[in-house]
C-alpha positions as CSV (number, residue, x, y, z in Angstrom):
1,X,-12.3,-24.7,-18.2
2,X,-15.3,-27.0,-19.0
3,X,-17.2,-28.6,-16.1
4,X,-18.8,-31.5,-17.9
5,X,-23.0,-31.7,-17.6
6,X,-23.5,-35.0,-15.2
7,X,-21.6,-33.5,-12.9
8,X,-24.3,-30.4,-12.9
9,X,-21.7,-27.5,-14.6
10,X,-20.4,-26.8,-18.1
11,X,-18.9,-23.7,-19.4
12,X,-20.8,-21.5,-21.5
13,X,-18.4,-19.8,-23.2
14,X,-16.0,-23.1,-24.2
15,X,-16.6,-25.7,-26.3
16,X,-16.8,-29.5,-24.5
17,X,-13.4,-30.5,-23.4
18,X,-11.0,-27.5,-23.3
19,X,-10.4,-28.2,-20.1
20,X,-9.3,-32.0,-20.5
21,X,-6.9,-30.9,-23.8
22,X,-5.6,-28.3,-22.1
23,X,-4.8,-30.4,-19.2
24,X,-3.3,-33.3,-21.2
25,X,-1.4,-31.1,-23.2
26,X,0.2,-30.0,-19.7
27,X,0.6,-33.0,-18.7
28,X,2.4,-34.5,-22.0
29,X,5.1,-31.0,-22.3
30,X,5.9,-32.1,-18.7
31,X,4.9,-28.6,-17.7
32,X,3.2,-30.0,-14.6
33,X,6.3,-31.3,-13.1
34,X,7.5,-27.5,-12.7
35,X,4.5,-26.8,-11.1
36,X,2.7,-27.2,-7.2
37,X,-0.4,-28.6,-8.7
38,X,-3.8,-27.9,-6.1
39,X,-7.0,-29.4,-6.7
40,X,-9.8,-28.4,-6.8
41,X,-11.4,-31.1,-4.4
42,X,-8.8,-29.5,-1.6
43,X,-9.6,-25.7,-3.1
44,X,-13.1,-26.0,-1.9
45,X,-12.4,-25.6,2.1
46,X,-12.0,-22.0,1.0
47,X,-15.2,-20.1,1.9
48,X,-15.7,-17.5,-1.5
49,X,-18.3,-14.6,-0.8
50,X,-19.1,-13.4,-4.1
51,X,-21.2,-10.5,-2.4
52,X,-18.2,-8.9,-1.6
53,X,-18.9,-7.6,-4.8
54,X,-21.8,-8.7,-6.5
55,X,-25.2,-7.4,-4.8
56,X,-27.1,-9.7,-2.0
57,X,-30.2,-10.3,-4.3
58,X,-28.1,-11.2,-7.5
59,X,-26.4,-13.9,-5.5
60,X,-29.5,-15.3,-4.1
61,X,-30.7,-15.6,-7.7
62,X,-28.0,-17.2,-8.8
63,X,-27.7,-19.6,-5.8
64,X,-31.6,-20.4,-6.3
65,X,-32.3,-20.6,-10.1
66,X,-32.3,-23.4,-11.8
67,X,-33.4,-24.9,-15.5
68,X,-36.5,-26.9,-13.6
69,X,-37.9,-23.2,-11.6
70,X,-36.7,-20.4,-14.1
71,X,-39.8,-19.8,-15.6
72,X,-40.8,-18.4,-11.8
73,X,-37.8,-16.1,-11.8
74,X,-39.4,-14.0,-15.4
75,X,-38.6,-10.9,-13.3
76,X,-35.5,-11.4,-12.0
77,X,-33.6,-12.6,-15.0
78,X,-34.7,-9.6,-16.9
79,X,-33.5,-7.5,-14.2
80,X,-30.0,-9.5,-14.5
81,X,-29.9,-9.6,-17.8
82,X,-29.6,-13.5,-18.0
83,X,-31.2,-14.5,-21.3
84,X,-29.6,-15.7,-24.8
85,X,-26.0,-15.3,-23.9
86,X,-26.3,-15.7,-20.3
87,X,-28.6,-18.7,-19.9
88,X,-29.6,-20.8,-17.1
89,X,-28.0,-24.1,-16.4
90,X,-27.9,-26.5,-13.5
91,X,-25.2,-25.8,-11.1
92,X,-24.6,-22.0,-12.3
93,X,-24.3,-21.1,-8.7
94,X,-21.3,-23.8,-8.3
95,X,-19.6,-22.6,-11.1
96,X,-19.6,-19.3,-10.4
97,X,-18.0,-19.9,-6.9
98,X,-15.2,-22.5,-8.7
99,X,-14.6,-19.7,-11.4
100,X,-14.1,-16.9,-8.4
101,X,-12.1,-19.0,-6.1
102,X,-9.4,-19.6,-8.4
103,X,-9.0,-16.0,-8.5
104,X,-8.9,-15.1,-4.9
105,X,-6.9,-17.6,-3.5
106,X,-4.5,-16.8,-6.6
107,X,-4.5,-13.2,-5.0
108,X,-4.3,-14.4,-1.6
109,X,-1.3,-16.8,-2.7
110,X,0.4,-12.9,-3.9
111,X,-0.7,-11.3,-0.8
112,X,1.0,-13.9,1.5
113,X,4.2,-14.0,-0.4
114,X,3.7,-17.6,-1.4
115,X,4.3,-17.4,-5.1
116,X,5.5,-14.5,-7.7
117,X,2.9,-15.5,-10.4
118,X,-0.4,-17.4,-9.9
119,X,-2.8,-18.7,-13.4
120,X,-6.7,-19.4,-13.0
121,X,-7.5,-20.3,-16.9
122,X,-11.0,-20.8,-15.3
123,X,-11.0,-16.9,-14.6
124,X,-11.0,-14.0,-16.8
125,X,-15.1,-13.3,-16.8
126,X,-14.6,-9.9,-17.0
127,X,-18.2,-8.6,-18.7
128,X,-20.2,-9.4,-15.6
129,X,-21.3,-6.3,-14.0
130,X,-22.0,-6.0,-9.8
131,X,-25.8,-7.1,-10.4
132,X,-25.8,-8.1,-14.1
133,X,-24.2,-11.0,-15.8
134,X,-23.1,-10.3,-19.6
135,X,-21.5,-11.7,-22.4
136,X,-21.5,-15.7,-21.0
137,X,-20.1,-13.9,-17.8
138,X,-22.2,-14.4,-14.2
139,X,-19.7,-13.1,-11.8
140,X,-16.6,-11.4,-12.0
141,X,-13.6,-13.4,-10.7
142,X,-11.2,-10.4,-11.8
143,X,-12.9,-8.2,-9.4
144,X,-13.0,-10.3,-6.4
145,X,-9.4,-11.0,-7.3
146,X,-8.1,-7.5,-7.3
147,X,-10.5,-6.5,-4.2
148,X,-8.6,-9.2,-2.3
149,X,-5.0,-8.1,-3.7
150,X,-5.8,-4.1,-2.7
151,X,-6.0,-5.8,1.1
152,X,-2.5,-6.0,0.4
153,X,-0.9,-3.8,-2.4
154,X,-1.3,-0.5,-2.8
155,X,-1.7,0.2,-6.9
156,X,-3.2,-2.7,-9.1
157,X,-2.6,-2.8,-12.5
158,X,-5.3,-4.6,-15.1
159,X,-4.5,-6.0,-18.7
160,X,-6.6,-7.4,-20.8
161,X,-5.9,-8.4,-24.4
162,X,-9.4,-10.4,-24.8
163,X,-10.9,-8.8,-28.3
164,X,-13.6,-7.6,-26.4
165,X,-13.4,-4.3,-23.8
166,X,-13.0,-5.6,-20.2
167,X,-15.7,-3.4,-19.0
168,X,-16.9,-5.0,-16.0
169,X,-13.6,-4.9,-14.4
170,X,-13.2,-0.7,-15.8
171,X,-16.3,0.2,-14.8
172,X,-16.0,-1.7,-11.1
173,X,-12.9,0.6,-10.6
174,X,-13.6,3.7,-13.0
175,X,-13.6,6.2,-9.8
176,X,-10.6,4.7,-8.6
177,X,-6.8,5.3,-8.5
178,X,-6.1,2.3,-6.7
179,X,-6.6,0.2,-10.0
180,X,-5.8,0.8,-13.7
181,X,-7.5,-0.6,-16.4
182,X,-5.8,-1.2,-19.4
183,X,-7.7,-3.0,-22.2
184,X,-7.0,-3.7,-26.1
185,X,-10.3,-4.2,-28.3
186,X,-12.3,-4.2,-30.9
187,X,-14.4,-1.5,-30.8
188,X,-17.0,0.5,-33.0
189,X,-20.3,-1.9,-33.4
190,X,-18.9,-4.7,-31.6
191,X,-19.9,-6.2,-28.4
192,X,-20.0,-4.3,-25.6
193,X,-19.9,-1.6,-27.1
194,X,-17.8,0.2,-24.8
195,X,-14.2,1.3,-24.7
196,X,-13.5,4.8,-26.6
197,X,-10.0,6.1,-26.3
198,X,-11.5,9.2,-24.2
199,X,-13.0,6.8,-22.1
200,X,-10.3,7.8,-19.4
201,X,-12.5,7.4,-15.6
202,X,-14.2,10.1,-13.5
203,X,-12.8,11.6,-10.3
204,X,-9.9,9.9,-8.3
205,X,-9.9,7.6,-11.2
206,X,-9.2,10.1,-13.8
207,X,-6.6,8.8,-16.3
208,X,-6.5,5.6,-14.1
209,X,-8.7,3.7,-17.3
210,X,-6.7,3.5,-20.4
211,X,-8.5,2.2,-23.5
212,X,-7.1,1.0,-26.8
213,X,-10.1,0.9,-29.5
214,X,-8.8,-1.1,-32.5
215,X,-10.3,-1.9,-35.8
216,X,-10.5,-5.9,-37.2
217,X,-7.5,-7.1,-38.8
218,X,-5.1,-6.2,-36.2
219,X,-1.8,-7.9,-36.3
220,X,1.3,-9.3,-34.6
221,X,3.6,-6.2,-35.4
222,X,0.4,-3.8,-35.1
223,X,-0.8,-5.0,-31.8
224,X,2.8,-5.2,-30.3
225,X,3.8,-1.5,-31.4
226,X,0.7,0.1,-29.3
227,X,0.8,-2.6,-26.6
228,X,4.6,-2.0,-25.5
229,X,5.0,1.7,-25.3
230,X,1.3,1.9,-23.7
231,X,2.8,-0.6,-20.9
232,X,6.4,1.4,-20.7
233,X,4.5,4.5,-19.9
234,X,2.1,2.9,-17.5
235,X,4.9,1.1,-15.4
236,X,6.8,4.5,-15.1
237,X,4.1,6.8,-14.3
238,X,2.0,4.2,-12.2
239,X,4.6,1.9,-11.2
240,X,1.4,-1.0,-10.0
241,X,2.2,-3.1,-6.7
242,X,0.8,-6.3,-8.5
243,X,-0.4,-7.2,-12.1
244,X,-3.4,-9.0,-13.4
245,X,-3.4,-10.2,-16.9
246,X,-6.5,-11.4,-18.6
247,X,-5.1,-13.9,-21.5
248,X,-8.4,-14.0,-23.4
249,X,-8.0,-15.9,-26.6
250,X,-10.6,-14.6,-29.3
251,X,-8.1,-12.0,-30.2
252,X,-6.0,-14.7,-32.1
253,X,-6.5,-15.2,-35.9
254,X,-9.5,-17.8,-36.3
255,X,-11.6,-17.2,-33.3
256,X,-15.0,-17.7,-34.6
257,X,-16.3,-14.6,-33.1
258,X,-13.0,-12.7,-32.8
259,X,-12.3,-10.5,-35.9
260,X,-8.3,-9.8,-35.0
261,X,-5.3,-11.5,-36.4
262,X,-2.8,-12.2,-34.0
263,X,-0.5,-15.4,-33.6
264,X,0.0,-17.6,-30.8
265,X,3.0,-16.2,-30.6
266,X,1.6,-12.6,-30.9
267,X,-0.7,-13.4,-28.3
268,X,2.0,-14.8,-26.0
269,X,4.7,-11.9,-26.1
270,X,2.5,-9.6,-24.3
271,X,2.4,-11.8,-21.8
272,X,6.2,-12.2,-22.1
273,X,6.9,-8.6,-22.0
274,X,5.0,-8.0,-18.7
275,X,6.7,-10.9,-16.9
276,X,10.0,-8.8,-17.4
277,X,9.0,-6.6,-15.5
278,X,9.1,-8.8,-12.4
279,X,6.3,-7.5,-10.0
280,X,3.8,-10.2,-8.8
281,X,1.6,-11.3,-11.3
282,X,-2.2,-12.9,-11.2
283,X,-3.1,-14.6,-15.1
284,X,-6.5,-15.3,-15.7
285,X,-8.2,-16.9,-18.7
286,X,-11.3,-15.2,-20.8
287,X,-12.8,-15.7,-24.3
288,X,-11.8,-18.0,-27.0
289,X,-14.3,-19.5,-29.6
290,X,-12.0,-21.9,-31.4
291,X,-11.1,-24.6,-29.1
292,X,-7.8,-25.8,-30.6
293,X,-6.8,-22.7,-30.3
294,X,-7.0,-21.7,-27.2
295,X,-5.8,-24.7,-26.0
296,X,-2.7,-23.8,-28.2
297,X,-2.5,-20.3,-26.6
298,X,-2.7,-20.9,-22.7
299,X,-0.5,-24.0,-23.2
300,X,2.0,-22.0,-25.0
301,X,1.5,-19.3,-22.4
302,X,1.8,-21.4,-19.5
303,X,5.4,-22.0,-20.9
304,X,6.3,-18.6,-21.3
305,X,5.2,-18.2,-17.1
306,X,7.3,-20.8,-16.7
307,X,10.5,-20.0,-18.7
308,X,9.9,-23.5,-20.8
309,X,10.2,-23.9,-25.1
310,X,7.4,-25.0,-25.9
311,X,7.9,-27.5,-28.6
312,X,5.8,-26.5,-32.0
313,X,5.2,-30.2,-32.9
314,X,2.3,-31.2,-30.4
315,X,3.0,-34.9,-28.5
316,X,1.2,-37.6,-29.3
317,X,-2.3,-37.6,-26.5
318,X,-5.5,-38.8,-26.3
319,X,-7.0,-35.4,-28.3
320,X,-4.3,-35.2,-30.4
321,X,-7.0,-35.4,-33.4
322,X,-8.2,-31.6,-32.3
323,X,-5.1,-30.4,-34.1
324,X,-5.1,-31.8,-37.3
325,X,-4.0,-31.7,-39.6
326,X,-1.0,-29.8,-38.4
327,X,-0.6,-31.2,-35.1
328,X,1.3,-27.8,-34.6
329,X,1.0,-25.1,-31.5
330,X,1.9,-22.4,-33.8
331,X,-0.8,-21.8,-36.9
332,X,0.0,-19.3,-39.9
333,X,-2.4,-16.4,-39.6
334,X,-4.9,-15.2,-42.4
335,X,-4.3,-12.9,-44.9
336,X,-7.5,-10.9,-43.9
337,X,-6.4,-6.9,-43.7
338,X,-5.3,-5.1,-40.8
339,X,-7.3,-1.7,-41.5
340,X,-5.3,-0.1,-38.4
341,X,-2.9,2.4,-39.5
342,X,0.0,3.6,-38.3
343,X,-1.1,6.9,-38.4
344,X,-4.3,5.6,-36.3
345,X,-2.1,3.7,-33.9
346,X,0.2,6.6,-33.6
347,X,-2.4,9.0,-32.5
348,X,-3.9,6.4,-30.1
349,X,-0.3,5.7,-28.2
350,X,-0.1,9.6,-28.4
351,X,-3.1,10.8,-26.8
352,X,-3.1,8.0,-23.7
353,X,0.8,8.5,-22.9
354,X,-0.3,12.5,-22.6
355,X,-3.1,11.3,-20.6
356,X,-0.4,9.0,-18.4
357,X,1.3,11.8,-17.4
358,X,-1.2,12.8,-14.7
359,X,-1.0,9.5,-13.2
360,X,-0.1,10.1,-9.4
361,X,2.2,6.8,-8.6
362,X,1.7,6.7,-5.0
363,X,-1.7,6.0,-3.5
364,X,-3.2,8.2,-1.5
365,X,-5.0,5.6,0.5
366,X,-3.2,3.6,3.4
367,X,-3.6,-0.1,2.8
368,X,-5.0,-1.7,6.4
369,X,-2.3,-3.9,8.7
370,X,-2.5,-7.2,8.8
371,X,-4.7,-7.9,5.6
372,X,-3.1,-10.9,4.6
373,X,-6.2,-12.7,5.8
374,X,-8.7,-10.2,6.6
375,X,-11.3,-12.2,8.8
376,X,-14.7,-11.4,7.3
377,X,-13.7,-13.1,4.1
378,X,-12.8,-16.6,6.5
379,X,-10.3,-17.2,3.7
380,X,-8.4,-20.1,5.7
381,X,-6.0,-21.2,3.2
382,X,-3.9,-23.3,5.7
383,X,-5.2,-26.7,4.4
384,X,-4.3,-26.1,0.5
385,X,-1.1,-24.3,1.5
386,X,0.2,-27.2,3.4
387,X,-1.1,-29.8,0.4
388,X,1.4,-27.6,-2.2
389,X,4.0,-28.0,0.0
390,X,3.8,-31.5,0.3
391,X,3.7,-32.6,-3.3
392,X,6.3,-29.8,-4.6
393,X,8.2,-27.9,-1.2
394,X,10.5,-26.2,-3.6
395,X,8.2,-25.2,-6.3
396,X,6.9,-21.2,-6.3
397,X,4.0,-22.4,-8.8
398,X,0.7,-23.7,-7.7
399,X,-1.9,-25.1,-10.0
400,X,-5.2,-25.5,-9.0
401,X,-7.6,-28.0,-10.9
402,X,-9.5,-31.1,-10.1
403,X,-7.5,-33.8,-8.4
404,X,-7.1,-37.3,-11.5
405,X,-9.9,-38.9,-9.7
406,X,-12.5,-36.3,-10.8
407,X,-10.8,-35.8,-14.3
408,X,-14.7,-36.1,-15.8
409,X,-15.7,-32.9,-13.9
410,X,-12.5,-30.4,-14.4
411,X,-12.8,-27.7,-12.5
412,X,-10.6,-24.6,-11.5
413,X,-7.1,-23.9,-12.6
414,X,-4.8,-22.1,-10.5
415,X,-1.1,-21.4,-10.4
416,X,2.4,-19.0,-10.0
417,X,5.8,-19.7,-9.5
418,X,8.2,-17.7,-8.1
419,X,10.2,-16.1,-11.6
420,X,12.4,-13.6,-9.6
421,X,13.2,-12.7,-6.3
422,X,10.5,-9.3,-5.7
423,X,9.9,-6.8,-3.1
């Protein structure tokens, strides 16, 4: 989501006003009416600690920086590795808290029963590293997302289908066996760099990081037929508590720094397939370069969570003119050339189902009673809760963004609805 400058916070990695189309384009499918909608104004009561975990010092820096003193921090933002695509901007500190508390008070939301599936598009900043932000990421709202939801579930489960590896997220859990990764990507010369297929974690989390390295040009059909049997054998050798999904969009054809092929549609049936499998769900956002597009993608996306047709033919709205000519959801791809083979693919899906079968399914750690609300995080969610239930008390969605009086400053976006009855 975008965070407009006078109000002290943009987004680095969108383009001004994804936030606003996106949010029109909710409102105009009527997907907000199926929906428990939470501002962000009502959000903020929840305390976020981002050092639970990002380093004490990093999160000084970031709550102290600023464009006016930066030149005083030259040692310190080499050390963090904040430079050309990590820059300093006023109210960094503020938008990394918004960014992270969509997340945890999605996971909370799962921990407490309260909804089945829960969306921060504001989310999904999955480069930035425990005392290093990357690739226009600061902090790492997947992280502090999945910390919170191990308070409660035993085995976490991590997609991500951004184009880039989601190696922040693998490398915060790479010892673990309380969390898989599983990530789709570009990989060989290509940002960051990391992701081989042997790339499988070290000690407990041995086989418990699972790594698809793709070449550009991947496709609907290619991308579906190493995604699906990879999840199949993940879900019956893992079997993960609770799911979260990073929905990046620079995988889809036309990203300007995204080098895959992949449809809307493409994009959106992995995200279809997992929802069948009915275990709680936490969907965050990520990259996407092309605005229209990825404004096309979480709105259709946000249909698929909620069981609604989304309607190709885009309704008539105040940023209609960001979709022309077509003034479509669904674009035709390019006819740029998928140099995966199937013999490639093959041996890929090969080699990590091999590797799934030493997955243990059952954690050997206890998870503590009575984490729900663990008290050092002060996570006192009371206040938010009760405002869902007041606008929507039969709705199992909630969607948190800025309330319509601070539409100029959108902020984070967070939702779920209950899709099926889990246990």
């Amino acid at each position: 989501f975008f965070f407009q400058a006078e109000d002290g916070i943009r987004d680095v990695e969108r383009s001004r006003g994804l936030g606003d189309v996106y949010k029109r384009q909710l409102h105009h499918y009527n997907l907000n009416d199926k929906m428990t909608l939470i501002d962000n104004i009502k959000a903020s009561a929840v305390d976020v600690d981002l050092t639970q975990f990002h380093t004490d010092d990093y999160v000084d820096f970031l709550k102290n920086v600023n464009t006016d003193n930066q030149q005083y921090f030259t040692d310190q933002m080499l050390r963090f590795n904040m430079g050309e695509d990590c820059p300093i901007f006023d109210g960094l500190y503020d938008y990394c808290v918004l960014s992270a508390r969509g997340s945890i008070i999605g996971a909370n939301w799962l921990n407490q029963g309260l909804a089945d599936v829960c969306i921060n598009w504001a989310g999904g900043l999955h480069h930035a590293k425990k005392s290093e932000a990357s690739g226009f990421c600061y902090t790492n709202d997947i992280v502090l997302g999945i910390l919170e939801l191990l308070k409660q579930f035993e085995r976490v489960l991590y997609i991500d289908i951004d184009i880039h590896h989601g190696d922040g997220v693998e490398e915060a859990f790479y010892t673990s066996n309380r969390v898989m990764t599983f990530s789709l990507h570009k990989y060989g010369d290509y940002f960051p760099g990391t992701g081989d297929l042997k790339d499988t974690g070290i000690g407990r989390g041995k086989y418990y990081a699972v790594n698809v390295p793709l070449k550009e040009g991947m496709d609907d059909e290619s991308y579906f037929m190493i995604f699906k049997p990879v999840l199949d054998g993940i879900m019956e050798n893992y079997k993960p508590s609770v799911v979260v999904f990073q929905c990046g969009a620079d995988s889809i054809s036309g990203d300007r720094l995204g080098c895959f092929n992949l449809s809307v549609k493409g994009h959106g049936a992995c995200l279809d397939y997992m929802k069948k499998f009915r275990v709680p769900l936490l969907v965050v956002g990520g990259g996407g370069y092309t605005l229209r597009n990825v404004a096309r993608a979480w709105v259709y996306e946000t249909g698929i969570i909620l069981g609604q047709e989304i309607l190709n033919d885009i309704p008539e709205n105040d940023y209609i003119e960001y979709f022309c000519p077509e003034y479509k959801i669904h674009m035709p791809t390019s006819n740029m050339e998928n140099n995966n083979t199937k013999e490639q693919l093959d041996h890929i899906r090969d080699d990590i189902l091999d590797n799934l079968k030493h997955v243990i399914p059952v954690s050997p750690y206890a998870t503590a009673e009575g984490t729900n609300l663990p008290p050092h995080l002060g996570l006192d969610v009371s206040a938010v809760k009760q405002a869902a239930e007041d606008q929507n008390p039969d709705a199992r969605l909630c969607l948190l963004y800025t309330s319509d009086a601070a539409d100029e400053g959108l902020g984070v976006d967070l939702g779920g609805r209950r899709i099926s009855q889990t246990k």
